[in-house]
Structure formats: C-alpha cells, structure tokens
C-alpha positions as CSV (number, residue, x, y, z in Angstrom):
1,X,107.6,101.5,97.8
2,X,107.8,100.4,94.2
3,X,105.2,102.6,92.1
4,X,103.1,99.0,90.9
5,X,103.0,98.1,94.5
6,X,101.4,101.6,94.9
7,X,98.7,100.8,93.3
8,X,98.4,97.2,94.5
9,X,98.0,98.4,97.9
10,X,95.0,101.0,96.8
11,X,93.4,98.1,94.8
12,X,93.5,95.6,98.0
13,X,92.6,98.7,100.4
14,X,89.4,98.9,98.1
15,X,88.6,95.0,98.0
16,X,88.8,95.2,101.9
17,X,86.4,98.3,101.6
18,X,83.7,96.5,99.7
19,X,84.6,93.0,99.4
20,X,81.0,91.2,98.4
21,X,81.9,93.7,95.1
22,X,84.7,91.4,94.3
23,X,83.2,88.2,95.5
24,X,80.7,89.0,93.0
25,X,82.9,89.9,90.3
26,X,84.8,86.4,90.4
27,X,82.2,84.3,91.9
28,X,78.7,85.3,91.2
29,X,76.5,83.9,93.4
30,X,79.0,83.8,96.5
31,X,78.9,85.5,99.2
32,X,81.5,87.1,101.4
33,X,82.1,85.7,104.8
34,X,85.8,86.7,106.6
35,X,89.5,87.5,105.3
36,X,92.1,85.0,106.2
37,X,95.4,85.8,106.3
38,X,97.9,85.9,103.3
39,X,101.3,85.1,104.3
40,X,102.4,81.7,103.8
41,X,105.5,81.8,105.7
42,X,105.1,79.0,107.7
43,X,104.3,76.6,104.6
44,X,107.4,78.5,102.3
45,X,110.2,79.0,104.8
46,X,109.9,82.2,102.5
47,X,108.7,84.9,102.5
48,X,105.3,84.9,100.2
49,X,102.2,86.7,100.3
50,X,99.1,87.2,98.7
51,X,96.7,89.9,97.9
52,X,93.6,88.6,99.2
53,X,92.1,85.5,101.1
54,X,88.1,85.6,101.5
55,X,86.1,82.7,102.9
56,X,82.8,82.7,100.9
57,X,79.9,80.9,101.1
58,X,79.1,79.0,97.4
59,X,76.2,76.6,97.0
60,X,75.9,76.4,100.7
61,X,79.6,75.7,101.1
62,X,82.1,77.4,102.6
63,X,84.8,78.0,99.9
64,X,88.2,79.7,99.6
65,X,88.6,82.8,97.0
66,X,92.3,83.8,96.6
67,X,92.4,87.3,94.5
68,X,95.6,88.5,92.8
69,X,95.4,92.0,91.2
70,X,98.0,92.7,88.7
71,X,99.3,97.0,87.7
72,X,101.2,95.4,84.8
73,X,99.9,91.8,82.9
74,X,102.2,89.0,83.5
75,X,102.6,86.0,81.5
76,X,103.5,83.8,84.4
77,X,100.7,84.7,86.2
78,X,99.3,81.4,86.1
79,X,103.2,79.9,87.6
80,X,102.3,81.9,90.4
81,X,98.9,81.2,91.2
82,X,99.5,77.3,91.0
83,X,102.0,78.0,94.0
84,X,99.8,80.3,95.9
85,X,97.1,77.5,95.4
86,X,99.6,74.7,96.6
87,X,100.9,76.4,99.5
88,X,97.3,77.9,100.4
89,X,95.9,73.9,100.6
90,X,98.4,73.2,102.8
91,X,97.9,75.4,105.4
92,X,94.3,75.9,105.1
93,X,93.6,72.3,103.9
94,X,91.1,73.7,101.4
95,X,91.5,73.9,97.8
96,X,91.0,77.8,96.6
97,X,89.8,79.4,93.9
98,X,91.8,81.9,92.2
99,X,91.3,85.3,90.5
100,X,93.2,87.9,88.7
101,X,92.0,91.3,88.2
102,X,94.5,93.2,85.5
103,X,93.7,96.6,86.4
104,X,95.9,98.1,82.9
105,X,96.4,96.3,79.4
106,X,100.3,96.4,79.5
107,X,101.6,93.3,79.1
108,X,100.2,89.9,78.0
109,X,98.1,87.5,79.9
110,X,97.8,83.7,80.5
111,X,95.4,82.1,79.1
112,X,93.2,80.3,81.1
113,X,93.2,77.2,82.1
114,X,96.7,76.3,81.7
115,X,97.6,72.8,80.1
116,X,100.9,71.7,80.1
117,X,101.1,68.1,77.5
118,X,104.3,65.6,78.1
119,X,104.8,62.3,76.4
120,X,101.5,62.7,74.5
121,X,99.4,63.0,77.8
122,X,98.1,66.1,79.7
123,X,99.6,66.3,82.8
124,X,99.1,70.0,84.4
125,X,95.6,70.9,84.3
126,X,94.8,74.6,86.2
127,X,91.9,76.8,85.8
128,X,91.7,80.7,86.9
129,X,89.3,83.7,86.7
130,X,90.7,86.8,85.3
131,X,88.8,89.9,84.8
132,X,90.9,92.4,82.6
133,X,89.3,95.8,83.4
134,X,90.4,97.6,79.8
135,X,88.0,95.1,78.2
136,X,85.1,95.6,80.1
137,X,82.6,99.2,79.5
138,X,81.9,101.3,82.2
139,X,78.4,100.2,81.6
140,X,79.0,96.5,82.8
141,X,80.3,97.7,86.0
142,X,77.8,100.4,86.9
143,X,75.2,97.8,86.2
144,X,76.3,96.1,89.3
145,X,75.0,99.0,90.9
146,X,77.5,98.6,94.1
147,X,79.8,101.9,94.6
148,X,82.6,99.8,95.5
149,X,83.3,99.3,91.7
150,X,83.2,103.4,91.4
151,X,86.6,103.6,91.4
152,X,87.4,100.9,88.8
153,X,85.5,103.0,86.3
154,X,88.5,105.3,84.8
155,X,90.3,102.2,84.4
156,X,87.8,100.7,81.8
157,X,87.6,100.4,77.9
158,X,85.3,103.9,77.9
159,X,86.3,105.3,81.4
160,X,89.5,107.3,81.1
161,X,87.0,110.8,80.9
162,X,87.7,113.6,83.2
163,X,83.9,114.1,83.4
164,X,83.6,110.9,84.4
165,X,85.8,111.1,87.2
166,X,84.5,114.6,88.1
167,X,80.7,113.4,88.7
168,X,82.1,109.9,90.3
169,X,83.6,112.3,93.3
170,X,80.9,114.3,93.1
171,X,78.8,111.6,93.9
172,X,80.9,110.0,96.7
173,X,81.6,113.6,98.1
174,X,78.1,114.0,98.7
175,X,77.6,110.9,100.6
176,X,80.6,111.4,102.5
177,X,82.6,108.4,101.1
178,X,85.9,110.1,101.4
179,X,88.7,107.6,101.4
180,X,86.4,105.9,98.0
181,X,85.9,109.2,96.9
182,X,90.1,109.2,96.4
183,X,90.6,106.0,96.2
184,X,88.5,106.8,92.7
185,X,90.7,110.0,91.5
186,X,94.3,107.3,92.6
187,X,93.0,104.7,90.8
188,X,92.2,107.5,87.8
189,X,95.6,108.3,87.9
190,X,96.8,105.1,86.7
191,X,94.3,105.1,84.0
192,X,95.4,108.5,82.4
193,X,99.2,108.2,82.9
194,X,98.4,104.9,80.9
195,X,96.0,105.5,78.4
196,X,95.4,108.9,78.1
197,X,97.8,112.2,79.3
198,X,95.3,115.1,77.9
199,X,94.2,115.7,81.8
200,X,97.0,114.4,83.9
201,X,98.4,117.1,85.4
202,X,94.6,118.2,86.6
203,X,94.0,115.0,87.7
204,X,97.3,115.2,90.1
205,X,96.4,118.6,91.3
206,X,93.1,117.7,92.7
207,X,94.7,114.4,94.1
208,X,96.9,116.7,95.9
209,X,93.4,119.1,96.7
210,X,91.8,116.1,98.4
211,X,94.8,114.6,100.1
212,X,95.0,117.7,102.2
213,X,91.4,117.1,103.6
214,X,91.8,113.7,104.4
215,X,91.6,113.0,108.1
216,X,95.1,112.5,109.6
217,X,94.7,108.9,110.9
218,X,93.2,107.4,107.3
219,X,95.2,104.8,105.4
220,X,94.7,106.9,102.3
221,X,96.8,109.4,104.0
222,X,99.3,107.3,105.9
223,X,99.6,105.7,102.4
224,X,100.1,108.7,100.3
225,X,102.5,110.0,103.0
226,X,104.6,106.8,102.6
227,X,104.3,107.3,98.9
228,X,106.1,110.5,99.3
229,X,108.6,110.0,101.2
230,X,109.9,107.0,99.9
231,X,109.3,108.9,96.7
232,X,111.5,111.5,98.1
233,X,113.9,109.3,99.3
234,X,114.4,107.3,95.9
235,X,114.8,110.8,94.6
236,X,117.5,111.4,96.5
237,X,119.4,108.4,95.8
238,X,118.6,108.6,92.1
239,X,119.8,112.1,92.0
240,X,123.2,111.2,93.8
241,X,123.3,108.1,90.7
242,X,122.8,110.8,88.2
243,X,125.2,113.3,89.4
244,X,127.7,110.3,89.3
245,X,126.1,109.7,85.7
246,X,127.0,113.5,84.9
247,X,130.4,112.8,86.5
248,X,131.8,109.7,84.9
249,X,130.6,111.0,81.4
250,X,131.9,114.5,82.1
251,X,135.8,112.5,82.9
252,X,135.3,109.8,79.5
253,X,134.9,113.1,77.8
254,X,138.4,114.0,79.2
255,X,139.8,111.1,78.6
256,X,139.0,111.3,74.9
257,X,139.9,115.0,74.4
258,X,143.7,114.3,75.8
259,X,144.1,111.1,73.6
260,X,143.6,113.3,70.8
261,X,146.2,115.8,71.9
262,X,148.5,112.8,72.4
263,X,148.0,112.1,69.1
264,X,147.7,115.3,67.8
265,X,151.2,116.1,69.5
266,X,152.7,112.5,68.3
267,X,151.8,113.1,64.6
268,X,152.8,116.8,64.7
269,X,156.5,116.1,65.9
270,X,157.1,112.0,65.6
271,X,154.6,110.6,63.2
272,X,156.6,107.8,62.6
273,X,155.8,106.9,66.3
274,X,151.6,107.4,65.6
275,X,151.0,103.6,65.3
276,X,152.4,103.2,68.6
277,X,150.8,105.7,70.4
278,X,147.3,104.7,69.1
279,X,148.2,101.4,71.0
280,X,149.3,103.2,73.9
281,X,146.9,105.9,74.7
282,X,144.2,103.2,73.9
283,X,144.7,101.4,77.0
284,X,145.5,104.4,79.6
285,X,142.0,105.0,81.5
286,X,143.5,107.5,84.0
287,X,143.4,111.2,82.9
288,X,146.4,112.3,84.5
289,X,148.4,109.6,82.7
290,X,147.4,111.0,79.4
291,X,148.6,114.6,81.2
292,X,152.2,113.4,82.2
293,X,152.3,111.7,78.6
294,X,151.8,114.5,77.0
295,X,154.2,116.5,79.3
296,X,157.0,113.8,78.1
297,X,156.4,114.1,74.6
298,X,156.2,118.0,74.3
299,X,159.9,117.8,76.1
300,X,161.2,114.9,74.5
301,X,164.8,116.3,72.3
302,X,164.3,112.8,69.7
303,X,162.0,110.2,68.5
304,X,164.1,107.3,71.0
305,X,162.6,109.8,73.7
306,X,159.2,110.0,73.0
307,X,159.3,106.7,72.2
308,X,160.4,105.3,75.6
309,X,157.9,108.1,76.9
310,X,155.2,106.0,75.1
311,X,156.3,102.9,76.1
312,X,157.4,103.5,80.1
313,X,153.5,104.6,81.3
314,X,152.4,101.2,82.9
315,X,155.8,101.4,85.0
316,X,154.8,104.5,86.5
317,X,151.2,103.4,87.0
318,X,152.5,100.1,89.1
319,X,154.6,102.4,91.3
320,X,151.8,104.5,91.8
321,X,149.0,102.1,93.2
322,X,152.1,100.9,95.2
C-alpha cells in the first residue's frame, strides 16, 4: 500500500463514518441518503475507481455527490474529475456533482471551474467544489459542531497543536468513539510529518499506544496491520535494492582504483604507451580484466609487449562469454 493511499483510505473510512459531515461540507443544504458504488469497470473496460458516491437529497431532488480526497494537490485534478463525471453519467444516467477535499497544501490546485477557449470560443466548461483544509481555521470546522470533522482538525491552518490533539482524544475517549478517536491521532500524523516535526515522534508512540487497544475485528486495525506488513515487506525489498546499491558502488570503486594502477604501472615503466592505455582501460567494465592487465604489463620484458597486452583485452573478453 502506497503511503498517500494510506491516508486516502482513513479519509474515506471517516466520510463512511459520518457522511451528512461531508454532504454538508460540499453541499450545504443536502442531505445524505445511500452510497453507490465507485467502480466504473463496466463503463471503462478499466479499471477506475472513486472515493465516494452519495445519493443526496438537494431542493427535494435526489442528486449525485462524487467526493475525491487528495494527500498530495494535483494540478490535473480537474482532467480526472471530468472523467469520473463522464463515466459516472453513464452508468448512473445522472449528472454528479463533484468535490475535492485537499487534506495537505503540497502541490498546486486547479482552479475552479475549468475553461478550456479554441478558435476564439469556449468550448470546455466544468465546475467543482474543493475544500483545501490548510486554509480553513479550526474554528470554521468546530463551528459545524458534528464530531465527524474532529479529526480534520490537526490538519487545518491553526490545528497542527499537540494539545489540540490531546483534548480531541480525550474527548472521543470519553464517549467511547474509538475507531474516531484514532482515526483523529492518523490523520494528525499526516499533519505533523507535514507541517510541523516538534511532536512527531510522540504522536507515533501513542498511535502505536492506541492501536494495541483496538478491538481485533476493527478496520482501523485490519488497516494498520496491512500498513505494516506491506510496510515491512517494501522494507525488505528496498533493503535487498540498497544492499545492491552498496554493492555496485562498492565494485565502480574497484574499477576505478585498478585503472589507476594500470596507469600508474604504464607511466612508471612505458609512458610512451600512457595515451593508449587511457583509451584502453577506459572502456574495460570488468574488474578482473583490469587484474589480468595489469598482470601483463608487470611481466611484459618491452614496450611491443605491453603494448600488445593493451591492445589484445577485447580478444580475451569474446572468448570468455563464449
């Protein structure tokens, strides 16, 4: 699991937890009705999915919300959401409206609506809410007065505060909101390893506090759990990369120690020959090459024999892959 899609996963486990919050947040005025699904297989021959799919009620209509949330701003944003739209209409038959919630400031993002102008017309006209959570106070959420934006808090213009997060938990602990309750100190984790690093590593240690008294059969936990082992997993792999980093530098080092014995052995007993072997020695890649090289040279009796040593090395290469 790729650490973005970490958090995408907590941020559409939360909109699932209290989605009238979010309906609200996009669509005041709306209210929350049913999920629909978000692949759109069928339509694609692809596979593309959504975050989230809500059928609302709007002015006594029954109207389709489509909400993207972004880790990491994206300037083609608004590329993708004119697909999801298309490909939505076409299997729901119902035009949706669509939101982005940028959950960190990284990045740049579209501006909203999108006009595209050709041959002195406009011909691409698309509008989109997007709420971008670093702009917005902690104030302005809590006003909502809904818990289900709790967890957002950290991730605000005023929010990355340990207190903050400290009496948020508090709070949710004594109502027994668990899974919200760490939903909060994940999504807080993303704030501080962005914005701020001052209480990071006590942030991670009471993450790990509250994993361990999550009920086994939670999604927070199978979540986390999936989190760590793939974590482990990529460890693993990129471990093995960097040992064969270590390795290949460890040989180019080699490599360039013995052409300067070559050359220090050339220009010490033929220098005449020390054009030639620069030539040489700069094209042998194979460390044992360089080895039986300079082998050649420190026997050679004459220049014409160090010479031919120098010049008879891609021979012995071609019978040696034979």
């Amino acid at each position: 699991m790729e650490i973005h899609n970490y958090w995408d996963r907590l941020i559409k486990k939360l909109i699932r937890l209290y989605p009238q919050v979010f309906v609200s947040l996009f669509l005041p005025g709306a209210i929350f009705l049913s999920f629909l699904p978000v692949g759109l297989n069928e339509a694609t021959g692809d596979e593309l999915e959504m975050d989230i799919l809500m059928m609302v009620r709007y002015q006594r209509k029954e109207e389709l919300l489509q909400i993207e949330a972004q880790t990491r701003n994206d300037l083609r944003m608004d590329r993708r959401l004119i697909r999801y739209t298309i490909e939505t209409e076409l299997l729901q038959k119902q035009l949706a409206t669509c939101g982005v919630l940028y959950l960190t400031s990284q990045g740049e993002v579209p501006i909203s609506p999108m006009q595209w102008h050709a041959c002195g017309k406009l011909r691409l006209f698309f509008d989109f809410e997007s709420v971008e959570l670093r702009k917005l106070s902690r104030d302005e959420l809590l006003t909502r007065n809904e818990i289900g934006v709790w967890p957002l808090l950290s991730l605000t213009k005023d929010g990355t505060v340990r207190t903050l997060v400290e009496d948020t938990c508090e709070q949710l602990r004594a109502m027994n909101e668990l899974e919200t309750e760490f939903l909060t100190v994940c999504l807080a984790e993303l704030a501080f390893r962005t914005y701020s690093t001052e209480d990071y590593e006590w942030l991670i240690r009471r993450k790990q506090q509250m994993f361990e008294t999550l009920p086994e059969s939670t999604f927070m936990r199978e979540l986390v759990e999936k989190g760590i082992a793939e974590g482990l997993e990529k460890g693993r792999k990129e471990g093995i990369e960097e040992e064969r980093a270590r390795a290949r530098e460890h040989e180019a080092e080699l490599l360039r120690q013995a052409r300067k014995m070559v050359l220090a052995l050339i220009g010490g007993r033929f220098p005449a020959l020390t054009p030639l072997a620069k030539e040489q020695i700069r094209q042998i890649k194979h460390l044992t090459t360089l080895q039986e090289q300079m082998l050649k040279i420190g026997v050679a009796t004459n220049q014409e024999e160090a010479e031919q040593a120098l010049l008879s090395w891609q021979k012995v290469s071609r019978k040696k892959k034979v």
